[in-house]
N, C-alpha and C positions, 0 to 999 in steps of 0.2 A: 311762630314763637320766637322770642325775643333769646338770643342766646344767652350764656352766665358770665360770658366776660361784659357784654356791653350792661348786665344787673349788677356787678359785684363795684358797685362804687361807692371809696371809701368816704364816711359820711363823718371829713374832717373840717372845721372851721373854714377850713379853706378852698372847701372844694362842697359842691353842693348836695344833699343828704339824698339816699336814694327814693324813687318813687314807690312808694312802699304797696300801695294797689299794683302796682307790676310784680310785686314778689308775695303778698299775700293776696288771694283771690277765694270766694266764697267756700268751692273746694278743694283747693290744690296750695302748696306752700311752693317757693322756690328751694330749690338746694344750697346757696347759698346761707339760706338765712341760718344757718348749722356750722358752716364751715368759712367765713371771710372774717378774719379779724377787724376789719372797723364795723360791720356789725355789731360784733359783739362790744366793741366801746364802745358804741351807740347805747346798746342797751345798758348797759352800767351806767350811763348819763341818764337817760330818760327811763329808766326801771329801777333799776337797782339804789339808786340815788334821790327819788321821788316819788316810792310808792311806800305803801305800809310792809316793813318784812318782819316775818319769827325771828325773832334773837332768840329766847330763852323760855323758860317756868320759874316764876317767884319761888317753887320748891327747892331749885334748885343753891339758892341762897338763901338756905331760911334764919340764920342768925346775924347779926350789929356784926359789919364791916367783914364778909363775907362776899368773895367774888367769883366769877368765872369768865373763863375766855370767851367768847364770844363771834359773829362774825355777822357784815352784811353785804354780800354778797365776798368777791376776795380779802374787801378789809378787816381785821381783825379790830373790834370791839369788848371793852372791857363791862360786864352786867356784874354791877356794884349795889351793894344794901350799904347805907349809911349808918351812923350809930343810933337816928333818929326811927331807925325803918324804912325811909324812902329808899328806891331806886332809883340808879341814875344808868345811863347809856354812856361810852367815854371812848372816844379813839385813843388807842393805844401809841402815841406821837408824842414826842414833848415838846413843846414849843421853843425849844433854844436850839436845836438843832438834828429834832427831827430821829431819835435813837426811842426804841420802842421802851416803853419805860417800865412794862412788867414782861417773864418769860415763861411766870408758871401758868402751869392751865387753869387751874383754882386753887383756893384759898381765903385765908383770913386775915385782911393787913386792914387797920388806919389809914396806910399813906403808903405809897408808891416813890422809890425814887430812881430817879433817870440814871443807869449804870455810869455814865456819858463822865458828866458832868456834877451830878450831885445833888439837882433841883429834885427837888421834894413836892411831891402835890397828894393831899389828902383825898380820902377815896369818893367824895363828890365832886373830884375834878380840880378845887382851889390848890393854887399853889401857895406852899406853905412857907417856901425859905430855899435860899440857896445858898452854897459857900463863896465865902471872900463879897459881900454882900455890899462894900464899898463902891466895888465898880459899877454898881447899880444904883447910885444917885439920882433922885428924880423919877425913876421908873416904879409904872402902877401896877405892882401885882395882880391886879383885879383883870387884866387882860392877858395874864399870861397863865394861865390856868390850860389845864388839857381842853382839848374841842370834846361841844357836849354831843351829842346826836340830836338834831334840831327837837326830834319831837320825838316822845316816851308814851305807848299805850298801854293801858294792862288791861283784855278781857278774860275773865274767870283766870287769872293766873299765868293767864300767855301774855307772854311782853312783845312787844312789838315797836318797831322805829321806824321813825321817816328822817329822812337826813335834807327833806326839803320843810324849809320854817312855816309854807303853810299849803292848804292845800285839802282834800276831804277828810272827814275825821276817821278814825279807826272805825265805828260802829259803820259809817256810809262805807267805808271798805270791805267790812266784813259781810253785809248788807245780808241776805238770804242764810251764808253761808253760816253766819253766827249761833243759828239753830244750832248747828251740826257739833257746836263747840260746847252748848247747854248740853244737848242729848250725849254726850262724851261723860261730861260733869255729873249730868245726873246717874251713868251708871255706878257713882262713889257712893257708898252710903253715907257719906258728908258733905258729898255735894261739891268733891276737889278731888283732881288728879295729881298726882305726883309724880314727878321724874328725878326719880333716886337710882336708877338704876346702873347707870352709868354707862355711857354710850361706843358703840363700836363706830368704826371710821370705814368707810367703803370707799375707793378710788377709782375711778371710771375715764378709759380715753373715750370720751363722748361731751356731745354738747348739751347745757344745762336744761335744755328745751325737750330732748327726747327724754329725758326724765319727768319731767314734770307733766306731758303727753301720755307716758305710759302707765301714772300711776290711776288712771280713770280712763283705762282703754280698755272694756271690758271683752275686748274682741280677742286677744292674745290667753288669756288663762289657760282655756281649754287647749291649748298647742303647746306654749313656752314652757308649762308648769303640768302639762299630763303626766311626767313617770311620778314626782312626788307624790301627785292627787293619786295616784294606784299605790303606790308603796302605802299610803299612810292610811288609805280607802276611806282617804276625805268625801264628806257630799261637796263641798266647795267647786267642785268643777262642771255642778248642774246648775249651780247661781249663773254662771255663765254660759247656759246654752242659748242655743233659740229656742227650745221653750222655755225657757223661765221668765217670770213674771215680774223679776226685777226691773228698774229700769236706769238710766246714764241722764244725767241732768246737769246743766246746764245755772248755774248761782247767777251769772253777771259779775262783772271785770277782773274775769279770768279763774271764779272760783266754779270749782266740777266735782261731782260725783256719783258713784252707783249706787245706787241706793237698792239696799238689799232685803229694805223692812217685807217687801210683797211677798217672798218667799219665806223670809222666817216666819209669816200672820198665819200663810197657808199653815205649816207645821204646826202653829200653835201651841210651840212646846219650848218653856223656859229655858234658858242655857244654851238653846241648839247652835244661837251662834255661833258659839263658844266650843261646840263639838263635846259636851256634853250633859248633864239633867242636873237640874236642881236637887235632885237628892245627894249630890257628888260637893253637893258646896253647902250644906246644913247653915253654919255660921253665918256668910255672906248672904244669902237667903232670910233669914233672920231678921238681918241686921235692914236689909232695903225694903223690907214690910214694917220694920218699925219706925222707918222714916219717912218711907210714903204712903204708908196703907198696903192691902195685898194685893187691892185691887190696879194700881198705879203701877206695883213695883211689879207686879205680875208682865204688866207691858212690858215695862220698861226692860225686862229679863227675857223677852220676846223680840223685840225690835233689835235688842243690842246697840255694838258702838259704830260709828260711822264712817263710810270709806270714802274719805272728801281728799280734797286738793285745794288746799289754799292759796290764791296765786300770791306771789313767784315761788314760794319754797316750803312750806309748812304742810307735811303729805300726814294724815290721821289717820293711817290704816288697820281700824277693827284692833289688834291687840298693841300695838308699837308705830311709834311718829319717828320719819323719816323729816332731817332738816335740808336741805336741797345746796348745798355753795356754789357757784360757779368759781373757776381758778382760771382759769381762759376757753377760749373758742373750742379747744375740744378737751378738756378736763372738768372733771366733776367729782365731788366728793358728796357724799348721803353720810350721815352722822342717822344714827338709830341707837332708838332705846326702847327699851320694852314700857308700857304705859302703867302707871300702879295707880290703884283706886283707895284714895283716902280711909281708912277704916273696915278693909277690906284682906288682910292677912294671907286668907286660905285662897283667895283669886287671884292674887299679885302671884304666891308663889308658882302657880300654873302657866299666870302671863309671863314670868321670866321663862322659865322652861321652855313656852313655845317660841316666844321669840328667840332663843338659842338652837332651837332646831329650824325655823323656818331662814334667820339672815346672819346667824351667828359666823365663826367662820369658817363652821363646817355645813353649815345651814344649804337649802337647795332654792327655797322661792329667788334670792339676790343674786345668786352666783347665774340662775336661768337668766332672770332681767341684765344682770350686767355683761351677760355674753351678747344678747341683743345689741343693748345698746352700742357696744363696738363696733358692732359689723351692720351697722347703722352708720354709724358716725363715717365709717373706712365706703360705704355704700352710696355716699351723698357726695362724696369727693368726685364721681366719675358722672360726666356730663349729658349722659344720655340714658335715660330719659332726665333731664331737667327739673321736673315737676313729679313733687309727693299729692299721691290720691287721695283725699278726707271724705270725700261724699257718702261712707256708707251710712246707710239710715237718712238719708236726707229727704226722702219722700215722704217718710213716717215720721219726721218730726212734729211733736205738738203742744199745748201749754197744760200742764198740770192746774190744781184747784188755786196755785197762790201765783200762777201766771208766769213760772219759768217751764223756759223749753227743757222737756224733754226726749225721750227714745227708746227706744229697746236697750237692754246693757249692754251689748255687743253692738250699738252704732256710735257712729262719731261722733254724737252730739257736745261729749265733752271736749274733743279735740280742735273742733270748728269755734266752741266758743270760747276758749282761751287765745286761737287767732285772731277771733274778730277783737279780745280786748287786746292783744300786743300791739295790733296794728294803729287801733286808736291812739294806744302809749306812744309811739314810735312816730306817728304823725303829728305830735304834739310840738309846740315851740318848746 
């Protein structure tokens, strides 16, 4: 085996990128790839700077010139509604010198101006004026506008940016996985999610990658999360045994999930995802039979909502979506909010509640993962063994009816294929 000093080569213009089949291999990751900071500038170039990522929810700005902070990957980004309705994406930079031109976290403004200096730019980015405007003779407004985020997607209401001008579309990104964002949508009786709920902030000394691994690693529940599942005498900790008929799948370029429908079909009993009966939601009940039928909405109250991983950051876990940031090579922050269903009153107030006892900040499921993940993060620094294990399930791996891999829900199937799409990423020009 190749040791981590002669792998950890920093992958600067000036020095040549590392050989990345030496650090990712079918089952096994290097330790490095968690803990070398030009790594991790690597990935902010070729990930975070070139693929599709979650900014936001249109709910979130629903009125004319309405914003919120934003971010993709460390950089901070402003998600703007214009007076017309559009969205715009807008780095937070002003082009005279560089001084962040807004400091609230949301809000309702027209126009933005640079504390700096004075430049003024309207909230689709134009700039609008500056003072003492003589000294600018000659000079074309039209280019000194905030930078926009090259490119702006919205599916069902999740916005999303690529900060490369071109490149696959959103829908080719989201490819399999955009089922999973319908089956979400359709548990609204309108057909839309909403994120009003307003979000908590989680800090983690860990690398952004053991998050994003852990949140479709069906192997850990039954151990990290056993006293809550007793305290609370959740069934949630038999979705993850080995018998359970769930299974861990595998989307393509880098999106995973468990998929939990097999065990709620067995039960065959509406709400169970949910942890409890449709006689407990009269209203909501109602309301999703008079929009799809009882026979539709009957499923669709059986299957519930889905516990995916969208790569790089966007985790849709069953009642609340966790947004993923990287801040450096071993900081991490998770922004959560509980998930509310358009037209849905008496199941939004539920889904707050549980999200406040499950990652609130008295909560137990976050506080369990985020003690992991540390002693992960402090785990990977020492150099022997070298090499993290992914192989479980790897014998049992197989193709589902629409031809992705899947596994039992406690194999690695999701872990192994978020590496094979990083590695693709990272060997990219």
């Amino acid at each position: 085996m190749e040791h981590c000093a002669t792998l950890s080569i920093a992958p600067a213009a000036s020095s040549p990128a590392p050989a990345w089949e030496r650090l990712v291999r079918p089952d096994q990751v290097h330790g490095s790839l968690y803990t070398d900071p030009a790594i991790y500038q690597e990935e902010l170039r070729k990930i975070w700077q070139r693929t599709w990522v979650y900014v936001g929810h249109e709910s979130e700005i629903p009125n004319a010139n309405d914003f919120v902070m934003k971010s993709i990957g460390p950089e901070p980004v402003l998600m703007t509604r214009d007076k017309a309705g559009a969205i715009h994406l807008l780095h937070n930079r002003c082009p005279h010198r560089g001084n962040r031109v807004c400091m609230s976290e949301q809000g309702n403004a027209r126009s933005f101006t640079c504390p700096y200096h004075g430049w003024t730019f309207a909230n689709d980015g134009d700039l609008k004026g500056y003072p003492f405007p003589s000294g600018y003779e000659g000079v074309d407004r039209r280019e000194l506008g905030l930078g926009r985020v090259a490119r702006v997607g919205n599916y069902r209401g999740f916005i999303f940016g690529s900060m490369a001008a071109e490149g696959p579309t959103l829908e080719e990104h989201l490819g399999g996985a955009a089922r999973s964002i319908d089956a979400l949508c359709d548990t609204s009786p309108e057909g839309e999610v909403e994120i009003t709920a307003g979000f908590l902030k989680h800090k983690v000394k860990a690398n952004w990658k053991f998050l994003v691994e852990n949140e479709t690693d069906g192997y850990h529940p039954s151990f990290v999360h056993a006293s809550i599942f007793e305290v609370a005498q959740s069934g949630i900790g038999s979705l993850y045994s080995a018998e359970s008929t769930a299974v861990s799948r595998d989307f393509g370029n880098g999106h995973t999930e468990n998929d939990l429908r097999p065990e709620f079909r067995k039960r065959d009993v509406p709400m169970s995802w949910f942890g409890t009966t449709a006689d407990k939601l009269p209203d909501y009940v109602e309301k999703m039979n008079a929009a799809h039928g009882p026979e539709k909405a009957r499923k669709i109250m059986i299957d519930g909502t889905p516990h995916v991983m969208i790569f790089p950051n966007l985790f849709i876990a069953e009642i609340q979506i966790f947004v993923i940031q990287p801040l450096g090579v071993d900081e991490t922050v998770q922004h959560v909010t509980a998930l509310q269903f358009k037209g849905a009153p008496d199941l939004n107030r539920r889904l707050r509640q549980q999200t406040m006892g499950s990652v609130g900040p008295a909560g137990f499921l976050l506080a369990d993962d985020a003690e992991m993940y540390e002693r992960t993060q402090m785990g990977v620094q020492m150099r022997n063994p070298e090499w993290l294990y992914l192989g479980r399930g790897k014998h049992r791996e197989r193709r589902d009816e629409d031809g992705f891999l899947v596994g039992d829900n406690t194999d690695e199937v999701p872990t192994r294929g978020i590496w094979r799409h990083y590695k693709s990423m990272m060997e990219a020009d």
